[in-house]
ZADO-1210 file (C-alpha; in nm, 4 decimals, padded with zeros to 6 digits):
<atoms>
<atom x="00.0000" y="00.0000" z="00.0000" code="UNK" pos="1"/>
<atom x="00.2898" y="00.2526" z="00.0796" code="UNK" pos="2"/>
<atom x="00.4269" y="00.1953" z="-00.2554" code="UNK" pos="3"/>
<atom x="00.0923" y="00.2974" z="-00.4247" code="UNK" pos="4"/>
<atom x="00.0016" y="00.5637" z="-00.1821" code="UNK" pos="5"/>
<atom x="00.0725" y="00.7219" z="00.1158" code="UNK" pos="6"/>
<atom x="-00.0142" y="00.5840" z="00.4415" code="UNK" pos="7"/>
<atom x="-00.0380" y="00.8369" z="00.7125" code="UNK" pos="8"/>
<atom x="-00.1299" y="00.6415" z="00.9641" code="UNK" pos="9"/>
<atom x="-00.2209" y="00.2854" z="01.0961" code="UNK" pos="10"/>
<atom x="-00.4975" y="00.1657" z="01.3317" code="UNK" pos="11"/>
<atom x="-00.4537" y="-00.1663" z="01.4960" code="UNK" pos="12"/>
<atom x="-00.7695" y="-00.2784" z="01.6534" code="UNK" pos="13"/>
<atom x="-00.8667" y="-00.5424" z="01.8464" code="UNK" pos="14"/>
<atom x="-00.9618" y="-00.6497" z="02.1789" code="UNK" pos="15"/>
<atom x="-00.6816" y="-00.8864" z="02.2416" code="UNK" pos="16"/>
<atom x="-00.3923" y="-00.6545" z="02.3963" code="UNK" pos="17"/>
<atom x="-00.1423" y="-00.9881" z="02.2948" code="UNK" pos="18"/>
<atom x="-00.2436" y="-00.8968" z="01.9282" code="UNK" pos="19"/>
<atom x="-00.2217" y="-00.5291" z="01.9826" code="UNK" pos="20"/>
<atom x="00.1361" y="-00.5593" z="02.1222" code="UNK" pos="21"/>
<atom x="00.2135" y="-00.7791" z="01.8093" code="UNK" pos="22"/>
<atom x="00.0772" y="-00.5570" z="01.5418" code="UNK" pos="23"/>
<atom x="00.2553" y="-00.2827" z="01.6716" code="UNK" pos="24"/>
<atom x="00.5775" y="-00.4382" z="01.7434" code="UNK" pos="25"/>
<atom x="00.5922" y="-00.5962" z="01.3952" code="UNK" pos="26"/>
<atom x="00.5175" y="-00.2505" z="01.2196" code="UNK" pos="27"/>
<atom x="00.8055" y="-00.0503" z="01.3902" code="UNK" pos="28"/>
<atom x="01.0319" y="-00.3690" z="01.2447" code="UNK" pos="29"/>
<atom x="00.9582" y="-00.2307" z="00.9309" code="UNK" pos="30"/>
<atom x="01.1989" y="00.0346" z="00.9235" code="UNK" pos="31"/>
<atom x="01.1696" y="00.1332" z="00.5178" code="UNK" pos="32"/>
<atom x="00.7911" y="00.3237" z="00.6768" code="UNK" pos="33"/>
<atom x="00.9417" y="00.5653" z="00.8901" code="UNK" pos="34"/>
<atom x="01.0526" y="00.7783" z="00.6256" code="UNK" pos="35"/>
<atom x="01.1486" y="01.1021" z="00.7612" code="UNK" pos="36"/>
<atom x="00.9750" y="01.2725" z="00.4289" code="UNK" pos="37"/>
<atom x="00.6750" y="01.0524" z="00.4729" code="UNK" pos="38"/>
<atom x="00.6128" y="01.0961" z="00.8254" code="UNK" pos="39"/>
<atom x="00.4112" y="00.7822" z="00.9571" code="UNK" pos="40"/>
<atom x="00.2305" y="00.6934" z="01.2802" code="UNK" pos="41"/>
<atom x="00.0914" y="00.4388" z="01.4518" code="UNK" pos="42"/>
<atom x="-00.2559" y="00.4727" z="01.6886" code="UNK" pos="43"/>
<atom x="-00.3302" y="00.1038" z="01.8738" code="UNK" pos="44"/>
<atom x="-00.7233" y="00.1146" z="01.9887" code="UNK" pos="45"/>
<atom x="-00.7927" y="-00.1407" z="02.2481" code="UNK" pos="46"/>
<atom x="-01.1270" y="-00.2041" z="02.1999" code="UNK" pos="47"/>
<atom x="-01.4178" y="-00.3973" z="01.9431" code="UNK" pos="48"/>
<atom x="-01.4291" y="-00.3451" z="01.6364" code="UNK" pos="49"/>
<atom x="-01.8656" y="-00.4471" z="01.6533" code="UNK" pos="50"/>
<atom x="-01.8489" y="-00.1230" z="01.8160" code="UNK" pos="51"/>
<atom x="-01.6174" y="00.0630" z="01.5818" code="UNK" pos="52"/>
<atom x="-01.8365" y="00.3946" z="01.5503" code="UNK" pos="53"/>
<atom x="-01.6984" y="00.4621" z="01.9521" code="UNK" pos="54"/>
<atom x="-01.3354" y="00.4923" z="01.8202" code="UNK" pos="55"/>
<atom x="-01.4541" y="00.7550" z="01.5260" code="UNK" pos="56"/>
<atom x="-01.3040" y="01.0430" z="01.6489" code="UNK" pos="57"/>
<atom x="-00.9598" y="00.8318" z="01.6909" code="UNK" pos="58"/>
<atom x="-00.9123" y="00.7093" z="01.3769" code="UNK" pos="59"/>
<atom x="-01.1273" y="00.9971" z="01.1970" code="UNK" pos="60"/>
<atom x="-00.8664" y="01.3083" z="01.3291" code="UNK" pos="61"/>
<atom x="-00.6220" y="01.2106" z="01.0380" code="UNK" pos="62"/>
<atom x="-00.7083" y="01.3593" z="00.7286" code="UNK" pos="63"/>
<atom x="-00.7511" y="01.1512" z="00.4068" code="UNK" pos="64"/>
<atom x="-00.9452" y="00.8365" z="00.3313" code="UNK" pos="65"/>
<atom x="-00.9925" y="00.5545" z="00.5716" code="UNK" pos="66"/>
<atom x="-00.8719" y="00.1952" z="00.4603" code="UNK" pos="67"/>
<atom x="-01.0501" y="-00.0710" z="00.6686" code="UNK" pos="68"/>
<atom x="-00.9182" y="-00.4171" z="00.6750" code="UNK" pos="69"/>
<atom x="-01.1291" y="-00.7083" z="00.7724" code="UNK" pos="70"/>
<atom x="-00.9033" y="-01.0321" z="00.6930" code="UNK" pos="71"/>
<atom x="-00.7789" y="-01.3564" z="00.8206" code="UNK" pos="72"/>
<atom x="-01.0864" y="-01.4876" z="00.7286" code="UNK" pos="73"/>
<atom x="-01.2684" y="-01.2829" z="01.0393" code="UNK" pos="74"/>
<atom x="-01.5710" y="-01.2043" z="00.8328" code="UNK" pos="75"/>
<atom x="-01.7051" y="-01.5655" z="00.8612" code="UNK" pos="76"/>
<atom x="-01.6610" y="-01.5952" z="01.1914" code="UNK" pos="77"/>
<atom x="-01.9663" y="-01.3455" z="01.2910" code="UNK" pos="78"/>
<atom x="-02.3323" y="-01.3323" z="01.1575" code="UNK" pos="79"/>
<atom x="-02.2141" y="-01.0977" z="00.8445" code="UNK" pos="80"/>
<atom x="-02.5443" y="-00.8934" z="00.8603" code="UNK" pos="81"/>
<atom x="-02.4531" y="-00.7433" z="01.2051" code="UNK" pos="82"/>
<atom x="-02.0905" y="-00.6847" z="01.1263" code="UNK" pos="83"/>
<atom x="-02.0833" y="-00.5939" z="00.8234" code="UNK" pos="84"/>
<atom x="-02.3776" y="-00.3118" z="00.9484" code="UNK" pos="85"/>
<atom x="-02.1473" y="-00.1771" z="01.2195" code="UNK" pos="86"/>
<atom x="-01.8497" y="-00.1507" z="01.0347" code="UNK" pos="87"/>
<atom x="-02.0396" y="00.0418" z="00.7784" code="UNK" pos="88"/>
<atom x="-02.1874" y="00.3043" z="01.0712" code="UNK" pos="89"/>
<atom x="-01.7922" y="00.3673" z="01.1025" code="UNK" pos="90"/>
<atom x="-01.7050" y="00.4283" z="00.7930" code="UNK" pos="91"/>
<atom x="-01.7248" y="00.7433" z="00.5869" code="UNK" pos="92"/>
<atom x="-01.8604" y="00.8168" z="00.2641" code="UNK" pos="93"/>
<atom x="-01.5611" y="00.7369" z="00.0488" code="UNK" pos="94"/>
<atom x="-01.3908" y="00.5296" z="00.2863" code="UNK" pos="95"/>
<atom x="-01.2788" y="00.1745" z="00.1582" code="UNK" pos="96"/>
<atom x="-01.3032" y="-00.1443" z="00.2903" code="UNK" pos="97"/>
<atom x="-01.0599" y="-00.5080" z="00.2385" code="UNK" pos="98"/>
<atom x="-01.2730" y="-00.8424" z="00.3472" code="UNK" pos="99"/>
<atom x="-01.1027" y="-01.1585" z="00.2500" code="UNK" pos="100"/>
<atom x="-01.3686" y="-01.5028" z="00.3350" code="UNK" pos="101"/>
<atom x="-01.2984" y="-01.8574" z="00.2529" code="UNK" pos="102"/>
<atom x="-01.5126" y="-02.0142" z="-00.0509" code="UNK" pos="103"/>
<atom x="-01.6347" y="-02.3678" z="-00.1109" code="UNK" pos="104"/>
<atom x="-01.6512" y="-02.4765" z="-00.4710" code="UNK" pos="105"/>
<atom x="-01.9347" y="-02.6807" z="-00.4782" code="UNK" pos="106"/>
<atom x="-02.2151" y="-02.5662" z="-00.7365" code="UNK" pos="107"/>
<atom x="-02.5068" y="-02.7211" z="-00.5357" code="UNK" pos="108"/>
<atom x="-02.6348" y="-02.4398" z="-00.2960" code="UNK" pos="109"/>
<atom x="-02.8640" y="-02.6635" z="-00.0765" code="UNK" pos="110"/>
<atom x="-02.5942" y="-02.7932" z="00.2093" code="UNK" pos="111"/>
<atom x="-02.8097" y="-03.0991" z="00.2243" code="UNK" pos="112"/>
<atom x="-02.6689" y="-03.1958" z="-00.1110" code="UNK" pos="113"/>
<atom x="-02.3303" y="-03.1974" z="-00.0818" code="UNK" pos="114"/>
<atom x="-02.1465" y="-03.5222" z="-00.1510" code="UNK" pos="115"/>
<atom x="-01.9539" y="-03.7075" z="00.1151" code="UNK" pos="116"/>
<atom x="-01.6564" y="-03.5991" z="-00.0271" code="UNK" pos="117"/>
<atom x="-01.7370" y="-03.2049" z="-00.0467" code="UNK" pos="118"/>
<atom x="-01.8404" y="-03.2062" z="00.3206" code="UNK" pos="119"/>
<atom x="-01.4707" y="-03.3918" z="00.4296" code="UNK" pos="120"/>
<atom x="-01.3099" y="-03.1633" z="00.1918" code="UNK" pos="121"/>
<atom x="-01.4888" y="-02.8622" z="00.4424" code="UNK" pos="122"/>
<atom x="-01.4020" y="-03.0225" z="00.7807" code="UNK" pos="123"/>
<atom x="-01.0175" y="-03.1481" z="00.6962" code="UNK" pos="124"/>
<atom x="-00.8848" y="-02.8251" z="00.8903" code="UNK" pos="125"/>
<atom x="-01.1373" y="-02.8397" z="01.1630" code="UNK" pos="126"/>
<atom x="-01.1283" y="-03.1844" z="01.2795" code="UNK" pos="127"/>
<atom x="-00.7857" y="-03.1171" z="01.5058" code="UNK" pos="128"/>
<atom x="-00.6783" y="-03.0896" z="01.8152" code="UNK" pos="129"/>
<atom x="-00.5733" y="-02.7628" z="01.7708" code="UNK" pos="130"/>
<atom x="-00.8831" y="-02.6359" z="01.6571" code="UNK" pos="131"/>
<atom x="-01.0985" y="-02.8170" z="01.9474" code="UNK" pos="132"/>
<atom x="-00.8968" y="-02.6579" z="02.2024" code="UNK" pos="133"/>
<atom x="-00.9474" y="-02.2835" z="02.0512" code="UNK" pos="134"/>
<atom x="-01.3315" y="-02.3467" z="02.0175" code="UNK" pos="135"/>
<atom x="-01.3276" y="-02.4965" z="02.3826" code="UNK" pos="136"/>
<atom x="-01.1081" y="-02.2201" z="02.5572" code="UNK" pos="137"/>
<atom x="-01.4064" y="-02.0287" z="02.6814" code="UNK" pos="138"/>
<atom x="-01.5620" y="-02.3398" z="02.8511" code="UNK" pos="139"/>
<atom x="-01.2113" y="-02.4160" z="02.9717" code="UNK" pos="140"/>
<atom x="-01.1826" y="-02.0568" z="03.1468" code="UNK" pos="141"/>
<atom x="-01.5119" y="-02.0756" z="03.3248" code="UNK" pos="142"/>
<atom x="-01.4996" y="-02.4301" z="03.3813" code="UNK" pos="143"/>
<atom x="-01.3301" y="-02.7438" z="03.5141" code="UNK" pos="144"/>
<atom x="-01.3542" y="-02.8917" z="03.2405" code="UNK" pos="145"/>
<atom x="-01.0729" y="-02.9594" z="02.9806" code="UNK" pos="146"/>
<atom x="-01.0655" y="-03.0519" z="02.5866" code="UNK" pos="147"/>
<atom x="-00.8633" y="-03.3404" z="02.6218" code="UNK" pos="148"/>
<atom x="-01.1616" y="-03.5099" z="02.7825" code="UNK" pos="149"/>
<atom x="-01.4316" y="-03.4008" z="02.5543" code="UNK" pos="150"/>
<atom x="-01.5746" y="-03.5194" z="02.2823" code="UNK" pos="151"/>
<atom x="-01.6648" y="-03.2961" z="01.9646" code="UNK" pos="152"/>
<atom x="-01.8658" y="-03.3121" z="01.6777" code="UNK" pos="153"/>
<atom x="-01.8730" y="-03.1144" z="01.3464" code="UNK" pos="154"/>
<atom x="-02.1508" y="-03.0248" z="01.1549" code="UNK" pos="155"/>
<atom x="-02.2606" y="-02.8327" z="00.8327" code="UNK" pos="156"/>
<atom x="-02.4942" y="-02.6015" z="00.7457" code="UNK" pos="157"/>
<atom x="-02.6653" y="-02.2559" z="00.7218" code="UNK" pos="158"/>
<atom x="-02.8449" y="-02.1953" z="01.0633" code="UNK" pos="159"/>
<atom x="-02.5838" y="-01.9048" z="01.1005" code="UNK" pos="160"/>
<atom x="-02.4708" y="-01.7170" z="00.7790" code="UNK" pos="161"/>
<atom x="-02.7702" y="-01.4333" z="00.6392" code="UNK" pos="162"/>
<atom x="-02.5731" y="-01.4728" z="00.2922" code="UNK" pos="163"/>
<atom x="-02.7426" y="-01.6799" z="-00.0008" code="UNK" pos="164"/>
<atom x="-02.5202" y="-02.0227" z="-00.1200" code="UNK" pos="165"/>
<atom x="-02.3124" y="-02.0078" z="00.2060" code="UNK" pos="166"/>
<atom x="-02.2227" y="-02.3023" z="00.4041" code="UNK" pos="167"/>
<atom x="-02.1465" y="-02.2983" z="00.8245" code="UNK" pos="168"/>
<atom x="-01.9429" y="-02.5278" z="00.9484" code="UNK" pos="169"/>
<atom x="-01.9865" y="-02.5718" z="01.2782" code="UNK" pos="170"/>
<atom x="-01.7797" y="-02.7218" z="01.6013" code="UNK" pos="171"/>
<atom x="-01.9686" y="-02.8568" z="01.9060" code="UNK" pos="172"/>
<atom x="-01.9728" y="-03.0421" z="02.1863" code="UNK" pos="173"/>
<atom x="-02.1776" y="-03.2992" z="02.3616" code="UNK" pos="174"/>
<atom x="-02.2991" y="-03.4671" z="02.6475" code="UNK" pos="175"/>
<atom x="-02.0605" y="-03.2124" z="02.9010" code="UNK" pos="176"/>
<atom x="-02.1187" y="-03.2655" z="03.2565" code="UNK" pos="177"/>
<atom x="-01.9138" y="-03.0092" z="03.4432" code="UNK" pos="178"/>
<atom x="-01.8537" y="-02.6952" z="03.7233" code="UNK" pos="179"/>
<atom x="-01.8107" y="-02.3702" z="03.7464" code="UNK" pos="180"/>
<atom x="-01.4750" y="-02.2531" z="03.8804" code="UNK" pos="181"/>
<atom x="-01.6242" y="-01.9064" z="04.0787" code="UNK" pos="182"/>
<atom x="-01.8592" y="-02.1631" z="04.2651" code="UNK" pos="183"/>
<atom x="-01.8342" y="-02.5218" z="04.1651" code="UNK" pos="184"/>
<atom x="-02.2277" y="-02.5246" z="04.0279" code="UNK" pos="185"/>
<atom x="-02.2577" y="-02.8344" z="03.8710" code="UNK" pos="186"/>
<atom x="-02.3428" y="-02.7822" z="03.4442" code="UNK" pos="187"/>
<atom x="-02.4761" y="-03.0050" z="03.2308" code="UNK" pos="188"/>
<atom x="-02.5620" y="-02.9622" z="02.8397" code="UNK" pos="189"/>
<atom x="-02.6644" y="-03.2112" z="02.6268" code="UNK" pos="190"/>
<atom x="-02.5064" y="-02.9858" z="02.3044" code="UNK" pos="191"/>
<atom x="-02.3062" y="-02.7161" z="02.2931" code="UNK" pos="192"/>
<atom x="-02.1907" y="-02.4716" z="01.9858" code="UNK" pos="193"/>
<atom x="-01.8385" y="-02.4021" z="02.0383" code="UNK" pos="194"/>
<atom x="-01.7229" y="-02.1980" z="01.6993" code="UNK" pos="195"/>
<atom x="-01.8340" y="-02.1750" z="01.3326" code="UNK" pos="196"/>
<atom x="-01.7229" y="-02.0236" z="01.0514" code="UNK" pos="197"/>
<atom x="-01.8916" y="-01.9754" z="00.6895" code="UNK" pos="198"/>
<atom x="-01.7795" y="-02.0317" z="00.3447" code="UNK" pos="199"/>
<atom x="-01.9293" y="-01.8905" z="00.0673" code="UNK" pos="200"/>
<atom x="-01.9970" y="-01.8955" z="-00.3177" code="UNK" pos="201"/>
<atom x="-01.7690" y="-01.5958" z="-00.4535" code="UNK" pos="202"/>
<atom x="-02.0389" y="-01.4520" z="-00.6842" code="UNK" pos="203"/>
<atom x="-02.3398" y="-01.5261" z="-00.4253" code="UNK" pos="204"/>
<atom x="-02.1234" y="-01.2969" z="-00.1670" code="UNK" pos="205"/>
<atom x="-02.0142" y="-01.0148" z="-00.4164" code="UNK" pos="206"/>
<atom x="-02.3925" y="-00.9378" z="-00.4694" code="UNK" pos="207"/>
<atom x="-02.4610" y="-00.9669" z="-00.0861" code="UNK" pos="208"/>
<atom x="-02.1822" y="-00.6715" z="-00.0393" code="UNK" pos="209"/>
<atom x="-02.3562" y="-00.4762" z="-00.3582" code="UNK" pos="210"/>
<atom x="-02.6708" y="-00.5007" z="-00.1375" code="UNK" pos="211"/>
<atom x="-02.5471" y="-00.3939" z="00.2092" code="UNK" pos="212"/>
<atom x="-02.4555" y="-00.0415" z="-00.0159" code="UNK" pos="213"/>
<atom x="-02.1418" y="-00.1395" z="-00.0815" code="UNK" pos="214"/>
<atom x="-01.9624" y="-00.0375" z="-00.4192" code="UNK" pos="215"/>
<atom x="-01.7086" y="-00.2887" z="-00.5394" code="UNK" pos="216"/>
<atom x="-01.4189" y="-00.1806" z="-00.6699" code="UNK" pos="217"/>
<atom x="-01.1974" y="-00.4747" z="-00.6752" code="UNK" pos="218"/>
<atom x="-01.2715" y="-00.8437" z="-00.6355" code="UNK" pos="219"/>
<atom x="-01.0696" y="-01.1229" z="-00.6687" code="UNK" pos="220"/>
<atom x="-01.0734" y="-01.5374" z="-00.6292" code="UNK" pos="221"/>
<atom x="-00.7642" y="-01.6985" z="-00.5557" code="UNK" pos="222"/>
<atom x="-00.7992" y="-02.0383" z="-00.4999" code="UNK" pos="223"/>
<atom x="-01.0174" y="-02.0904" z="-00.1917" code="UNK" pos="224"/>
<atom x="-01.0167" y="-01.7593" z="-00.1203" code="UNK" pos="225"/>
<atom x="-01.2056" y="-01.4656" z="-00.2082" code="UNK" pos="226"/>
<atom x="-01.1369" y="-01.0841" z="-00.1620" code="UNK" pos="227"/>
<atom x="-01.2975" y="-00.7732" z="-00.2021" code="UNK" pos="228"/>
<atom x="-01.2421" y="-00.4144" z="-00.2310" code="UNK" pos="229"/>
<atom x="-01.5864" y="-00.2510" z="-00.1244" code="UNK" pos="230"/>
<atom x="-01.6524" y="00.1284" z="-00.1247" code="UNK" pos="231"/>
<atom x="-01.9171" y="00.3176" z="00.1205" code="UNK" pos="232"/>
<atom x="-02.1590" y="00.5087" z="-00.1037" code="UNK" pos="233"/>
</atoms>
């Protein structure tokens, strides 16, 4: 982006201060940015980005265009409708916006019809150990209980995502008998969501972006993924 344009300043937000510290530390590594003719700051916001209209008059004080930059896949990992809504109530007219979301490349959009071999291509990544343990380390905080002892499940289909021809994939578990750490209240659940996250048909999700009053400037499939340069109108 600095090559194309100049970048006055950069906005890390998130509400993990480990990521904060991160960002931050990995931009002032970059030492070709702080050009003493380009001057170039950075602004970390502690805080969520569902409630990015409360940080406005942060990242608003610079003059120029805003660049927002929803990736790693984030966008599937929230009901898009809601998200997508309160990014936009940030944004100005003008201001752009960079969402990258996985895709699935089957042509049937009815989840019930996917072969055997196009839902195992969806859940190779998700059936780990390293993915059970992220999905389970809010019951782990809360609770005695621990993810090498549970069982999970994975399931697929579109109870979550708003967006038309997209697919949730969902981790859960079952049967969880536990307690509460603050006062050792027994739980039980029969099922539990733990995490989900949505893949979508690249053209279905380009016209879903048109019709949140988006403008898109740019869009792009490269192998599984999709991204796309939207505009605020």
């Amino acid at each position: 982006l600095q090559s194309l344009n100049e970048v006055a300043c950069y906005f890390p937000l998130d509400f993990s201060l480990e990521l904060l510290q991160r960002a931050v530390s990995e931009i002032i590594k970059t030492t070709w940015l702080f050009n003493p003719n380009h001057p170039f700051k950075i602004k970390a916001i502690h805080g969520d980005f569902n409630n990015l209209i409360r940080y406005k008059p942060v990242y608003s004080f610079e003059p120029g265009r805003n660049l927002f930059s929803l990736v790693g896949y984030t966008f599937g990992n929230y009901i898009e409708s809601e998200l997508i809504g309160k990014i936009y109530e940030g944004m100005e007219i003008g201001d752009l916006l960079l969402v990258d979301a996985r895709l699935h490349d089957s042509d049937k959009s009815d989840f019930r019809k996917l072969s055997i071999d196009d839902k195992e291509k969806m859940l190779f990544n998700y059936r780990s150990a390293l993915n059970n343990q992220f999905a389970f380390g809010p019951i782990e905080a809360v609770t005695t209980a621990e993810h090498r002892t549970t069982k999970f499940e994975y399931r697929i289909d579109n109870s979550l995502t708003v967006v038309p021809n997209a697919i949730n994939v969902i981790t859960y578990c079952e049967n969880l008998t536990t307690k509460f750490r603050h006062n050792f209240k027994t739980i039980r659940r029969k099922k539990i969501d733990l995490a989900f996250t949505t893949f979508y048909n690249f053209t279905s999700l380009e016209n879903w972006f048109r019709d949140k009053e988006f403008f898109v400037l740019w869009s792009k499939k490269i192998s599984s993924t999709g991204i796309f340069l939207l505009k605020k109108y």
